[in-house]
C-alpha positions as CSV (number, residue, x, y, z in Angstrom):
1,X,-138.7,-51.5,-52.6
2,X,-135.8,-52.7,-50.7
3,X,-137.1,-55.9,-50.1
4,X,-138.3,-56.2,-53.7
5,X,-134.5,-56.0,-54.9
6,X,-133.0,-58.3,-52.6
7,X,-135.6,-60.8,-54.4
8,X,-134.5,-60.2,-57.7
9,X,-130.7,-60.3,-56.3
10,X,-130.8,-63.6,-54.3
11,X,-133.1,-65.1,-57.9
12,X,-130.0,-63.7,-60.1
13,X,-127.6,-65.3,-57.9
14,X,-129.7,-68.8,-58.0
15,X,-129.9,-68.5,-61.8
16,X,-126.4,-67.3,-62.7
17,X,-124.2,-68.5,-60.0
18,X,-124.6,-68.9,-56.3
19,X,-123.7,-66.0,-54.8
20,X,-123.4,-67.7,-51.3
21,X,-121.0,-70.7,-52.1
22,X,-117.4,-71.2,-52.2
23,X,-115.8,-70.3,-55.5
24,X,-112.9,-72.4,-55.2
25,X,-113.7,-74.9,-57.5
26,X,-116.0,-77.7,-55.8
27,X,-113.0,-78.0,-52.9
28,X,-113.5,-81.5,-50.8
29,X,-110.4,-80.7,-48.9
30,X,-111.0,-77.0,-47.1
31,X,-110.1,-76.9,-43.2
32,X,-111.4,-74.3,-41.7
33,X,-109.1,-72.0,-39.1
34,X,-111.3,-72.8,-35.8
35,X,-111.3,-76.6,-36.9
36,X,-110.1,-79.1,-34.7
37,X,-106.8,-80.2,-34.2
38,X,-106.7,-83.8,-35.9
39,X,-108.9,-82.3,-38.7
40,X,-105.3,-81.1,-40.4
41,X,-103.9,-83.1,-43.4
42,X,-101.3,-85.5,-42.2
43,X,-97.7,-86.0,-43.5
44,X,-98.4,-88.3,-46.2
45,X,-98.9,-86.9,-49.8
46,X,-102.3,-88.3,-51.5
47,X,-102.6,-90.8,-54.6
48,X,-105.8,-92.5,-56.1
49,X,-106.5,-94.8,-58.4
50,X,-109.6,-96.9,-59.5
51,X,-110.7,-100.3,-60.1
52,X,-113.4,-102.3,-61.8
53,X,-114.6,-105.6,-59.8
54,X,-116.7,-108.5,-60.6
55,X,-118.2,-110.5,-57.6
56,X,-118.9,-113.8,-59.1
57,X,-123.0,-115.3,-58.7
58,X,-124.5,-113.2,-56.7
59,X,-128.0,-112.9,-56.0
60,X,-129.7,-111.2,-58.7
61,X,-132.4,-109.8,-56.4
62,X,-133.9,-107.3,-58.8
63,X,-134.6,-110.0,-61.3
64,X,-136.0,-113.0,-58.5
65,X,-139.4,-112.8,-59.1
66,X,-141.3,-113.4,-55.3
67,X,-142.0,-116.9,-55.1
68,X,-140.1,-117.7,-58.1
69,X,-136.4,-119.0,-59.0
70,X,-133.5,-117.1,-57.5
71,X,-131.8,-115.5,-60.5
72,X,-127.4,-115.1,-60.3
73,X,-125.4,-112.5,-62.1
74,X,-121.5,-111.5,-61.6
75,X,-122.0,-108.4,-60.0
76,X,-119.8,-105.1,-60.6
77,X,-118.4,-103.0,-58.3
78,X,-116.5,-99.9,-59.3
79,X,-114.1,-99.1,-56.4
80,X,-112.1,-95.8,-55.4
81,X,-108.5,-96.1,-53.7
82,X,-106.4,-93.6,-52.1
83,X,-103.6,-94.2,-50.5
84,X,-100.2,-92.5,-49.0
85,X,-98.3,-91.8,-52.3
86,X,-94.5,-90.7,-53.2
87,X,-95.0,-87.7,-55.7
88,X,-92.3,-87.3,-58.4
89,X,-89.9,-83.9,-58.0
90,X,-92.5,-82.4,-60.9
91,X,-95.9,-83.5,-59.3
92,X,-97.5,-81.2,-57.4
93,X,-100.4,-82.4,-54.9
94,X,-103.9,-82.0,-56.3
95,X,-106.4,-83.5,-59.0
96,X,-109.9,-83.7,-60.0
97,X,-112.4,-86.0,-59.3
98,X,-115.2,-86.6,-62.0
99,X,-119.0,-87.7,-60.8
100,X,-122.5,-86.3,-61.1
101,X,-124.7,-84.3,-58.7
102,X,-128.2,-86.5,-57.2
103,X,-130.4,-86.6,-60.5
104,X,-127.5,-88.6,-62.1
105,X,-127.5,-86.4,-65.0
106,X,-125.2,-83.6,-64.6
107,X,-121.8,-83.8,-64.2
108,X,-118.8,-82.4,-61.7
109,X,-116.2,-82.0,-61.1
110,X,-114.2,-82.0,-57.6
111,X,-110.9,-80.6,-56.1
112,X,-108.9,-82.3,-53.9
113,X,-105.4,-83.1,-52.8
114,X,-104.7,-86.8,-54.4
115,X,-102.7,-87.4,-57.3
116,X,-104.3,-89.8,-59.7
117,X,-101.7,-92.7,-60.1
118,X,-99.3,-91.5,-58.1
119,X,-96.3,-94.1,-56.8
120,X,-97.6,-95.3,-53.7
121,X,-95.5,-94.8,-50.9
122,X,-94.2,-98.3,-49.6
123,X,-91.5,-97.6,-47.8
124,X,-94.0,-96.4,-44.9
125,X,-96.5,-99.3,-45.3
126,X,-98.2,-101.6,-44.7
127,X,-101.0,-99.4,-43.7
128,X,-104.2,-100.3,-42.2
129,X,-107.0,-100.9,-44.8
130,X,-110.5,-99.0,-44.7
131,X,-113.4,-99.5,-46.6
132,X,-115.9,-96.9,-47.2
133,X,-119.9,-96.9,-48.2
134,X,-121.6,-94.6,-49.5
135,X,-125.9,-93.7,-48.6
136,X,-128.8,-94.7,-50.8
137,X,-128.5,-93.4,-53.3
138,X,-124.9,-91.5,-53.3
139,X,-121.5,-92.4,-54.7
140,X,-118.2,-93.4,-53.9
141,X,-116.5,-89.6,-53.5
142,X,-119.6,-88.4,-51.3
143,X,-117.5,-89.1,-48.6
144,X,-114.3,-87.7,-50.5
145,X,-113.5,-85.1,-47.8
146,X,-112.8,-87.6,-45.5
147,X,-111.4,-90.5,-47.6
148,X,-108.7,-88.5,-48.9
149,X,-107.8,-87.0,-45.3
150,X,-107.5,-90.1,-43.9
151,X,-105.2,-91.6,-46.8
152,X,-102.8,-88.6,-46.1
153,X,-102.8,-89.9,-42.1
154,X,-100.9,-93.4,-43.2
155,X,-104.2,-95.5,-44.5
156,X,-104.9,-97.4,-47.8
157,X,-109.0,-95.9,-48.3
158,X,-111.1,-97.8,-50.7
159,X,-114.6,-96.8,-51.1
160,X,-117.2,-98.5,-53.1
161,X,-119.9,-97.3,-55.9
162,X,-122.6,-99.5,-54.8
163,X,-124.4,-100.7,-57.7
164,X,-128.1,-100.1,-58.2
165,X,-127.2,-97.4,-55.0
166,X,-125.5,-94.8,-57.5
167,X,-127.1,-91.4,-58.2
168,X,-126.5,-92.5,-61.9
169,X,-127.4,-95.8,-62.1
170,X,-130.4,-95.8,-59.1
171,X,-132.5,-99.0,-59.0
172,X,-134.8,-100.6,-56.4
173,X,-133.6,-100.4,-52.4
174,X,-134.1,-104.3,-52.5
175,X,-130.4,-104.5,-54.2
176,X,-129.5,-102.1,-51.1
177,X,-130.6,-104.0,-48.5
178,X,-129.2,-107.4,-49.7
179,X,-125.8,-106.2,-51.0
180,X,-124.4,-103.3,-48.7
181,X,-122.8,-105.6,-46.0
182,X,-122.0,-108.5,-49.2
183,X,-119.8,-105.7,-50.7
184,X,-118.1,-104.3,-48.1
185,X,-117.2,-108.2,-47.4
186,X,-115.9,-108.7,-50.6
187,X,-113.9,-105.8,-51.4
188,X,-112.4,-106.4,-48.0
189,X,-110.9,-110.0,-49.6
190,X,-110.4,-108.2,-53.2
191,X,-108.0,-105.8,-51.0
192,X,-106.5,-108.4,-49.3
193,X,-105.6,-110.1,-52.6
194,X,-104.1,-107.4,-54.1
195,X,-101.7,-106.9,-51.4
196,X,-100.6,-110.1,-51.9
197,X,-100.5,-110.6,-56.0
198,X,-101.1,-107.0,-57.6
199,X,-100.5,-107.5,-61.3
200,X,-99.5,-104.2,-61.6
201,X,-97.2,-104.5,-58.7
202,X,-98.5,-101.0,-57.1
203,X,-99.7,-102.4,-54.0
204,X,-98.4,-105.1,-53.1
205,X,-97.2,-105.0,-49.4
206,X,-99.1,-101.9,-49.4
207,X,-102.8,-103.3,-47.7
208,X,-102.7,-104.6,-44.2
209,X,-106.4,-106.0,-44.6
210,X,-105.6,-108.1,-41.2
211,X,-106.1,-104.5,-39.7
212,X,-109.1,-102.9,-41.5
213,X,-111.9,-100.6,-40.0
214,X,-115.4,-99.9,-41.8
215,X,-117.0,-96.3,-42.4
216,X,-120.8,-95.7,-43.6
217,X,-122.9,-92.8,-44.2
218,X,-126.9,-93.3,-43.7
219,X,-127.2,-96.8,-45.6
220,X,-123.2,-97.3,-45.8
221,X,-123.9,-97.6,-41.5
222,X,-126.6,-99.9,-41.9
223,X,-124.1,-102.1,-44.0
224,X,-121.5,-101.6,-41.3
225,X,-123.7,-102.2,-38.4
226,X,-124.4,-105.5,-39.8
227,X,-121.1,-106.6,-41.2
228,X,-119.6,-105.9,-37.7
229,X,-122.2,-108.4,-36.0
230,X,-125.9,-106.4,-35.9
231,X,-127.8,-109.2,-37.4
232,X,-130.9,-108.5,-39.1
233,X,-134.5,-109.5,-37.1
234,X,-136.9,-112.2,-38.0
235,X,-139.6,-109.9,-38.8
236,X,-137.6,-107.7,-41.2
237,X,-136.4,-111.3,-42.9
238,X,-139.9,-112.0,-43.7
239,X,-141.1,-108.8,-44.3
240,X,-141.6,-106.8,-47.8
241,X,-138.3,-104.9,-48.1
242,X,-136.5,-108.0,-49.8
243,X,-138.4,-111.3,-51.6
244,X,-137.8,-115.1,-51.2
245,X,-136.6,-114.3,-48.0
246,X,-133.3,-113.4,-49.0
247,X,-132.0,-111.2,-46.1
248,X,-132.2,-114.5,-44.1
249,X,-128.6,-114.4,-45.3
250,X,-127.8,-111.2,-43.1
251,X,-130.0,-112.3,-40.0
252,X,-129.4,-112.7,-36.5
253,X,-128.7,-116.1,-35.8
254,X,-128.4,-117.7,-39.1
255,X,-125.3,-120.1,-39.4
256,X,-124.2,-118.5,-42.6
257,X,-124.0,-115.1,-41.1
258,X,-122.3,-116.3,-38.4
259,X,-119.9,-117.5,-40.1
260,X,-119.3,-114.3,-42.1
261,X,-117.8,-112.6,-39.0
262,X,-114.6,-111.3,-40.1
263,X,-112.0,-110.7,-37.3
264,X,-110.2,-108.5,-39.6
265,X,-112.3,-105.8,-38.8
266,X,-110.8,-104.1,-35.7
267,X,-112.8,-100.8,-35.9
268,X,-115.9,-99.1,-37.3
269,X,-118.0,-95.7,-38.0
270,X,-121.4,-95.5,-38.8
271,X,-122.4,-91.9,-39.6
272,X,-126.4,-91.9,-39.3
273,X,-127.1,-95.6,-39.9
274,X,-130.1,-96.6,-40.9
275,X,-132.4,-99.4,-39.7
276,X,-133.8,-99.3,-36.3
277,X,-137.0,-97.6,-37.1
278,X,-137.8,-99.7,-39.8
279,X,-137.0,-102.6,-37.4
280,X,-134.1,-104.2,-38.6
281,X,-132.6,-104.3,-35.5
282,X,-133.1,-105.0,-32.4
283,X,-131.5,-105.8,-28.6
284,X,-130.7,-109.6,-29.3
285,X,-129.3,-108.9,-32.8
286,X,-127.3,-106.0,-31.5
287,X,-125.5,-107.5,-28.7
288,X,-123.6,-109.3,-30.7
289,X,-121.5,-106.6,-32.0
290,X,-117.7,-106.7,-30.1
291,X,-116.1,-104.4,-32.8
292,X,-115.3,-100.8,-31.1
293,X,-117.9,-98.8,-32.9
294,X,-117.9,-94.7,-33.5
295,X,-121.6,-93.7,-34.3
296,X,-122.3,-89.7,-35.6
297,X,-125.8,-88.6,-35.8
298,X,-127.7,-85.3,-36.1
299,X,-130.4,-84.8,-32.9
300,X,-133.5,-84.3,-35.4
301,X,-132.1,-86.8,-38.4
302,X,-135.9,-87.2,-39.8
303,X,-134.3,-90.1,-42.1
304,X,-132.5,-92.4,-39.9
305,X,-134.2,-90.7,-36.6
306,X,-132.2,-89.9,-33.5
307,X,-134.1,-91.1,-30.5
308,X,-135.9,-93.7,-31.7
309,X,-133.6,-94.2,-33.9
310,X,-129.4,-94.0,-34.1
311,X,-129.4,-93.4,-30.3
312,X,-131.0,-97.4,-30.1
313,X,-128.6,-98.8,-32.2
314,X,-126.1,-97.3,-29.6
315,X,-127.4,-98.0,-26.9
316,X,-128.0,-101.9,-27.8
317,X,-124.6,-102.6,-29.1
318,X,-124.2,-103.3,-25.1
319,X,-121.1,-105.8,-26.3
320,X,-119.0,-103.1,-27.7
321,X,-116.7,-100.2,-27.1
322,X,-118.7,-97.3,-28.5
323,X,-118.9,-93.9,-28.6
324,X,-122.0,-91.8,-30.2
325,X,-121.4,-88.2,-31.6
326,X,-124.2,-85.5,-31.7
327,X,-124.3,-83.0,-33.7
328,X,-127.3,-80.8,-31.9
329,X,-129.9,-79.6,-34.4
330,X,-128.5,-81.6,-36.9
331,X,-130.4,-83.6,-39.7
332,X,-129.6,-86.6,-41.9
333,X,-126.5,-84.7,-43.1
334,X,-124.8,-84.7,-40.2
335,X,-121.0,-84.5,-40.8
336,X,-120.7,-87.1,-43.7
337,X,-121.5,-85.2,-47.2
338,X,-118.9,-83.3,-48.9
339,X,-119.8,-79.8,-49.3
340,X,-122.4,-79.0,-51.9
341,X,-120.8,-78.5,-55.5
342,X,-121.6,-75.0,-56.8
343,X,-123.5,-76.7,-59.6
344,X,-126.1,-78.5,-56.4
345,X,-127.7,-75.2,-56.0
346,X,-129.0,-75.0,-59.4
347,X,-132.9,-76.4,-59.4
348,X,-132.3,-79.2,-62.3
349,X,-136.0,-81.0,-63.6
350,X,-135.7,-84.4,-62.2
351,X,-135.8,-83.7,-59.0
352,X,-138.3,-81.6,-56.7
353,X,-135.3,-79.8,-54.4
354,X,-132.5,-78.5,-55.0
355,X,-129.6,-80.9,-55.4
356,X,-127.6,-78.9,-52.5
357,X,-130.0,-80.5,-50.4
358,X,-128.5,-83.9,-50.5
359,X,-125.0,-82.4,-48.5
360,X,-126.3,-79.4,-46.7
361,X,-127.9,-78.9,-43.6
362,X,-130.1,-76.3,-42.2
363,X,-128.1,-75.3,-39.3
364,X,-124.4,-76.5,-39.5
365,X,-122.3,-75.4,-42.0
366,X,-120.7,-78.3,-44.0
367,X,-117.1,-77.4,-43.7
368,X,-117.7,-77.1,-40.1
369,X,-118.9,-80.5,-39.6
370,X,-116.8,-82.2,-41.8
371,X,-113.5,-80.8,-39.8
372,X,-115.0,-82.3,-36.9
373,X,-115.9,-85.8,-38.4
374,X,-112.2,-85.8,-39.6
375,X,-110.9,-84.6,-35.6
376,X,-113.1,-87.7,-34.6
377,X,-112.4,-90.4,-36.8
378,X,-108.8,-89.7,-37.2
379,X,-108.7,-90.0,-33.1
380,X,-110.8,-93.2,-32.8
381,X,-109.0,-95.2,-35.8
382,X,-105.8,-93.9,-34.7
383,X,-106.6,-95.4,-30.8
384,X,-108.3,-98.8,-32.2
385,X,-106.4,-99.8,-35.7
386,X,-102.8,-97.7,-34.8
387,X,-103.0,-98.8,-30.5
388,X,-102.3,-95.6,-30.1
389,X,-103.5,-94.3,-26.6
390,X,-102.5,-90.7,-26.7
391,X,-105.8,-90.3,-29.0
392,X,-107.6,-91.5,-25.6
393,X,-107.5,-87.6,-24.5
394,X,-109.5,-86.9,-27.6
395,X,-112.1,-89.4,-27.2
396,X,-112.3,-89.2,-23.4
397,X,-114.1,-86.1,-22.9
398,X,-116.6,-84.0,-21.2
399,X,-120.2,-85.7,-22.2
400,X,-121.4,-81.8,-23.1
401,X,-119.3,-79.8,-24.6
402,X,-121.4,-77.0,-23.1
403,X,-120.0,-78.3,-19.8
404,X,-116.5,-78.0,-20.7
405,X,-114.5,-75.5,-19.1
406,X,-111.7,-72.7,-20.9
407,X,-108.8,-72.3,-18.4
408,X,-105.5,-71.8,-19.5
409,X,-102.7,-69.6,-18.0
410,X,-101.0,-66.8,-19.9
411,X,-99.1,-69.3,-21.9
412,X,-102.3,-70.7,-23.3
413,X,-101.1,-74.1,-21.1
414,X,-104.3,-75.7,-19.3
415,X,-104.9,-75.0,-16.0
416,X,-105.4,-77.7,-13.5
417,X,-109.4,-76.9,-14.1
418,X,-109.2,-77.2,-17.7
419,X,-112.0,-79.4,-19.0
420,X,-112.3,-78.0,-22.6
421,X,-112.6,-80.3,-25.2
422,X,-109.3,-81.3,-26.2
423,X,-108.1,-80.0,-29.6
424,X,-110.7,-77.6,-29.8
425,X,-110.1,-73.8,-30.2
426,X,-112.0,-71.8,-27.8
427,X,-115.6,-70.9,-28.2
428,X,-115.6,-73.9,-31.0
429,X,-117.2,-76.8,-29.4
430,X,-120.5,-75.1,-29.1
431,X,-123.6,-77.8,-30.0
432,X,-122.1,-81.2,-30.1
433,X,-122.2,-83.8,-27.1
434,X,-119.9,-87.3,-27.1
435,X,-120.5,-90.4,-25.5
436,X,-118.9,-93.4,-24.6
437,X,-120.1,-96.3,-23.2
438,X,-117.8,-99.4,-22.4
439,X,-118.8,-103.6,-23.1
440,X,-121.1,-104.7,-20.7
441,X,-118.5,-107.1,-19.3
442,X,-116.2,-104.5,-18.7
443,X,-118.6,-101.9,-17.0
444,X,-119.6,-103.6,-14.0
């Protein structure tokens, strides 16, 4: 009988309202008292705006017939920026973000802590530019938590809608593959542009796009990985993912690509990229990445896989500074999703899950991992686009955080034995492991 009620609770709950979530309005910018240190909001307050591009003749790769005539088309981009902002004495921090769950369909809304045109902030700037990709499909505030954090630490954010990649306007993974790293390159110049001739005059002087880093989630990372110098392999070139051969473009090797390298880029993160076991990459195509690289990744990720998988792409970037993040027990999901909306745990009739599935994961809680993404990326961008070296104590840690030690005296000051993760509450860096591995070059 007991049993038998708990049922019908936990099916009223799924029905009316998830008893088990957050009520606090679809928040994307919770911190959790046991998260890390660097996880905190910095001291800038948050504004956002957006912005409709046009990429002029692209490759229309959804309308090139195999074996047939390349077709162009302007392609759009809708774009999302936040960036440190000066509030007027009546704004208060805060606004609401409006997209739709994975079927595309229903709407949401989000919380957060940006202020939709707000003044940016100038006398501060120029601050170091960072682009942002979402996963296939997703959308440009999946990674929201994060985005607006890092704006509020002295960086102009601007992350992309991919189009065809959107959960409401979804087409075929060919327009993924070709365009991820295509976009990331151009929004990079559209940035630097604006700094320079903003119409509006909001940002100009704002952007340092000399100084720009790269974030991806899932196939975001596979766009990063190869913008930063992981050229694509022969056999994935001439395979079925893309026709005519048009991912020659992207490939290892290939003059144009080459040639595509932008030394702008000073730093990267790829959460979970995508690629190896499909074989996109491999160790010659790899190697030529120089750009100081943060990878995350769950240890089962059954999308993107761990080992084969995420671990390959870190171990063959054997020209870069790079550090790889493990979330133990961790899937796909692995620190980059917001947390699910309230409206995700709803079944909906497009879709054979539940839409919470797309952010959750089965063992971490999302809050929890997105406090530790923000601890780590805030550290590694601070140390490779700010040269800031005190950050080096929070990347340069024990490998296991299992290993770490807790040893401080009775006024909670380390003791000389002290090899606790640094930044880290007690008992709080339980499950995750860090590595770092230095250029070839410089390792021997």
């Amino acid at each position: 009988m007991m049993m038998i009620k708990l049922r019908t609770l936990i099916a009223t709950c799924i029905l009316l309202a998830p008893c088990w979530v957050s009520a606090q309005d679809n928040r994307i910018d919770q911190i959790r008292p046991d998260a890390p240190e660097l996880a905190a909001y910095g001291q800038h307050r948050v504004g956002i705006t957006s912005l409709n591009l046009l990429n002029p003749r692209q490759v229309d790769i959804l309308n090139s017939k195999p074996g047939g005539e390349t077709v162009y088309y302007d392609r759009p981009l809708t774009v999302e920026i936040w960036y440190p902002a000066t509030l007027k004495p009546q704004q208060a921090p805060g606004g609401k973000y409006q997209t739709y769950l994975r079927d595309g369909k229903t709407e949401i809304s989000l919380s957060g802590q940006a202020v939709r045109d707000a003044a940016p902030d100038k006398q501060h700037g120029p601050y170091p530019l960072l682009i942002v990709s979402h996963g296939y499909p997703g959308n440009r505030y999946l990674l929201s938590h994060l985005t607006e954090n890092l704006a509020s630490k002295g960086y102009v954010v601007v992350a992309i809608d991919h189009t065809d990649s959107n959960y409401h306007d979804l087409k075929a993974f060919s327009s993924t593959l070709l365009n991820r790293s295509l976009d990331q390159l151009f929004v990079l110049n559209q940035m630097a542009a604006l700094n320079k001739a903003d119409a509006s005059a909001r940002f100009n002087g704002l952007i340092n796009a000399d100084n720009t880093g790269l974030i991806g989630y899932s196939m975001g990372g596979y766009g990063v990985v190869n913008t930063i110098g992981g050229g694509l392999t022969a056999a994935s070139v001439d395979g079925a993912f893309v026709p005519n051969r048009a991912l020659a473009v992207r490939q290892a090797g290939n003059a144009a690509y080459l040639a595509s390298q932008d030394k702008r880029i000073k730093a990267a993160v790829a959460f979970a990229p995508w690629g190896w076991n499909a074989g996109l990459w491999d160790a010659t195509g790899l190697s030529a990445i120089r750009t100081p690289v943060f990878f995350v990744a769950g240890s089962v990720d059954d999308i993107s896989g761990y080992a084969p998988g995420v671990r390959n792409i870190y171990e063959n970037s054997v020209n870069a500074r790079r550090y790889l993040l493990t979330f133990e027990n961790a899937n796909h999901n692995a620190g980059a999703p917001i947390p699910a909306p309230k409206e995700a745990w709803l079944p909906v009739p497009s879709l054979k899950k539940i839409p919470a599935e797309t952010y959750i994961d089965a063992v971490w809680d999302n809050n929890r991992m997105n406090n530790i993404a923000q601890h780590f990326v805030t550290a590694f961008l601070a140390r490779y686009l700010k040269n800031d070296n005190s950050m080096d104590a929070y990347l340069d840690l024990t490998e296991n955080a299992r290993d770490g030690k807790w040893s401080v005296d009775e006024n909670a000051q380390p003791k000389p034995d002290h090899t606790y993760w640094k930044g880290f509450p007690a008992r709080t860096a339980a499950g995750l492991k860090l590595e770092k591995k230095l250029p070839v070059a410089e390792s021997r």
